[in-house]
Each structure stands twice: as structure tokens, then as C-alpha cells.
C-alpha positions in Angstrom: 0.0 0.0 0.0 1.5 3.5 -1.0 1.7 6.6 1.6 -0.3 9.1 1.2 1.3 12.3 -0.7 1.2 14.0 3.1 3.3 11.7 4.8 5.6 10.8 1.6 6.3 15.1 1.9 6.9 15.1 5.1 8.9 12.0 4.9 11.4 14.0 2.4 11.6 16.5 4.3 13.0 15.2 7.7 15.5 13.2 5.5 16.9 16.6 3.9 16.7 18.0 7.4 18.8 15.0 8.4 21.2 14.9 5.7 21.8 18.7 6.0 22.6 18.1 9.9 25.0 15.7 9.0 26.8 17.9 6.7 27.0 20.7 8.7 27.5 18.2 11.8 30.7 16.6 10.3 32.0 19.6 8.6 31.5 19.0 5.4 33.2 15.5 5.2 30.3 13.5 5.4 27.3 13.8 3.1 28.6 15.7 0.1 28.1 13.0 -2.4 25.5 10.9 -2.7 24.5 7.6 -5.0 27.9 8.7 -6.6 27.0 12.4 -7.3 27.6 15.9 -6.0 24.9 16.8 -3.6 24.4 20.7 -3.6 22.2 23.1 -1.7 19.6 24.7 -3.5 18.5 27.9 -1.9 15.2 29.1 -3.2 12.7 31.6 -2.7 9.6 30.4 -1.7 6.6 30.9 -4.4 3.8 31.7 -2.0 5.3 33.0 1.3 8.4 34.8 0.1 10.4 32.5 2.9 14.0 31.9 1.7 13.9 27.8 1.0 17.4 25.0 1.3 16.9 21.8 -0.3 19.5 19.1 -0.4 20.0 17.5 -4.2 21.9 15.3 -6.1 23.7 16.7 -9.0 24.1 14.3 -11.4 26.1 16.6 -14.2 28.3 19.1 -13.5 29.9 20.8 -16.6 31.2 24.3 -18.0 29.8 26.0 -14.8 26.4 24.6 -15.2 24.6 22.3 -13.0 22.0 20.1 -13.9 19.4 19.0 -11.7 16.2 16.1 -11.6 12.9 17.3 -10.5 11.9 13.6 -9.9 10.5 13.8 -6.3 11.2 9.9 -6.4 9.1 9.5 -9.1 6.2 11.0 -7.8 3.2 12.1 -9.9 3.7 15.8 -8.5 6.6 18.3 -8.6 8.8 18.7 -6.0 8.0 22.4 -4.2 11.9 23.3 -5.1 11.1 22.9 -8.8 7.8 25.0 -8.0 9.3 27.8 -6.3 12.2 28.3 -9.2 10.2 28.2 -11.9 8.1 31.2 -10.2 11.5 32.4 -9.0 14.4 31.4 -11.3 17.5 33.5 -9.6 18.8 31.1 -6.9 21.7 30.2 -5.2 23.6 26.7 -4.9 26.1 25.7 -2.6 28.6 23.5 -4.1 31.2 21.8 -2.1 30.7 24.8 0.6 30.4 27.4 -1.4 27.4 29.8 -2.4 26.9 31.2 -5.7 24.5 32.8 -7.7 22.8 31.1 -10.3 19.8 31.3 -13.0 17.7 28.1 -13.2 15.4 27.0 -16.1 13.6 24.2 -16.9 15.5 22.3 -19.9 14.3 22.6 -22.9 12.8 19.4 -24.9 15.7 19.1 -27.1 18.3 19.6 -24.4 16.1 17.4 -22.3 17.0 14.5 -25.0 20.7 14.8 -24.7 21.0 15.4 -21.1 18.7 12.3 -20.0 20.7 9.5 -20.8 23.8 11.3 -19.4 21.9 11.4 -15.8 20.7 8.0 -16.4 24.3 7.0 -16.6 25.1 8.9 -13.5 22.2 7.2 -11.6 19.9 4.6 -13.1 16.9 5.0 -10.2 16.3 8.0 -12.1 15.0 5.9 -15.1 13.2 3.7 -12.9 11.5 7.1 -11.6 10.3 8.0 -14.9 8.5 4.6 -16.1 6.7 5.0 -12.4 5.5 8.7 -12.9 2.7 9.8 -15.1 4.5 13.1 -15.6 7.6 14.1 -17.7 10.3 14.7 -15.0 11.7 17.9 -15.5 15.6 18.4 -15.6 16.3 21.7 -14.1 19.5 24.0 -15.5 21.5 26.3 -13.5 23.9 28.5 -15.2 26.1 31.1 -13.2 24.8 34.9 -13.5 
């Protein structure tokens, strides 16, 4: 039997809360990398209430400066809240190996969408296996410095 959406959220949530605590816990030394990716902060503005946002995620590319992120929410049927607020807010920050920086995010186009997919596939398989299992098109999200 699935969880309802409520408890799946807040299920996500106290392991980012977790996984943040253990970065900051250990200095950095723990936690950085995750299923054999770069794990960034995400610092977003929040679409309805204005409230500056963190979110932990995987980066599974990393190249010329750009970042490249999966708005799977596990395969969920809904977007993540992250992908949410930047589309609504796309200047964001992300904290990369302890280190904030300004960055503009966008939603990837089709096209790019095409060539990046089996590149993040290769970095992580699940996310494949999150795609058959949602009835939505998972976004990739691209952050380029500004």
C-alpha cells in the first residue's frame, strides 16, 4: 500500500533536514556526495510565502559551470516544491562543495532534455526507474552562473 502524498512530503523533508545536519554536523566531510553524485544546496525563494527555501540534491552533471538538476521527487506524480518555487523564481543560489553562488535556473528545454537524460541515467539509473513509475515528464532543471 503507497503513503499518502502527506506523509511521503513530510517523509522528504525530515531526511533533507537530516542529511543537511549531518553535513553541517561533520564539517563537510560526510554527506557531500551521494549515490555517486555531487549533492548541492539549493537555496530558493519560496513561491507563495516569500520565505528563503534549502533543499539538499543530487547533481548528477556538473559541466562548463552549469549544473544540472532532476525534478523527480522519487518518481512522484507531482513536482517537487523546489522545482515549483524556481520556476516562479528562477535566480537562486547553490552551494557547491561549501560554497554559495548565484545562479539562474530553467527548466530544460525538450531538445536539451534529450541529450542530457541518458547522461543522468548514466550517473544514476533510479532516475529511469522514476520516470516509467511517474505519469509526468520529469523535469531536468538547469543552472547556469549569473
Amino acid at each position: 500500500m503507497a503513503l499518502p502524498s502527506s506523509i511521503r512530503d513530510l517523509s522528504f523533508k525530515a531526511l533533507n533536514a537530516a542529511h543537511g545536519s549531518l553535513i553541517r554536523l561533520s564539517g563537510g566531510r560526510v554527506g557531500r556526495s551521494g549515490f555517486g553524485m555531487a549533492v548541492v544546496e539549493l537555496h530558493t525563494t519560496g513561491r507563495r510565502s516569500g520565505r528563503a527555501r534549502v533543499t539538499l540534491l543530487a547533481a548528477p552533471l556538473r559541466d562548463e559551470g552549469r549544473v544540472v538538476l532532476v525534478a523527480s521527487k522519487g518518481g512522484d506524480d507531482r513536482d517537487p516544491d523546489w522545482y515549483r518555487n524556481l520556476v516562479a523564481q528562477p535566480k537562486v543560489e547553490l552551494s557547491i562543495d561549501g560554497e554559495r553562488r548565484p545562479f539562474t535556473a530553467r527548466t530544460a528545454s525538450a531538445e536539451e532534455k534529450a541529450e542530457l537524460w541518458p547522461k543522468v541515467v548514466a550517473a544514476y539509473k533510479g532516475y529511469a526507474g522514476y520516470q516509467r513509475r511517474s505519469a509526468r515528464d520529469i523535469p531536468l532543471v538547469i543552472c547556469e552562473p549569473r
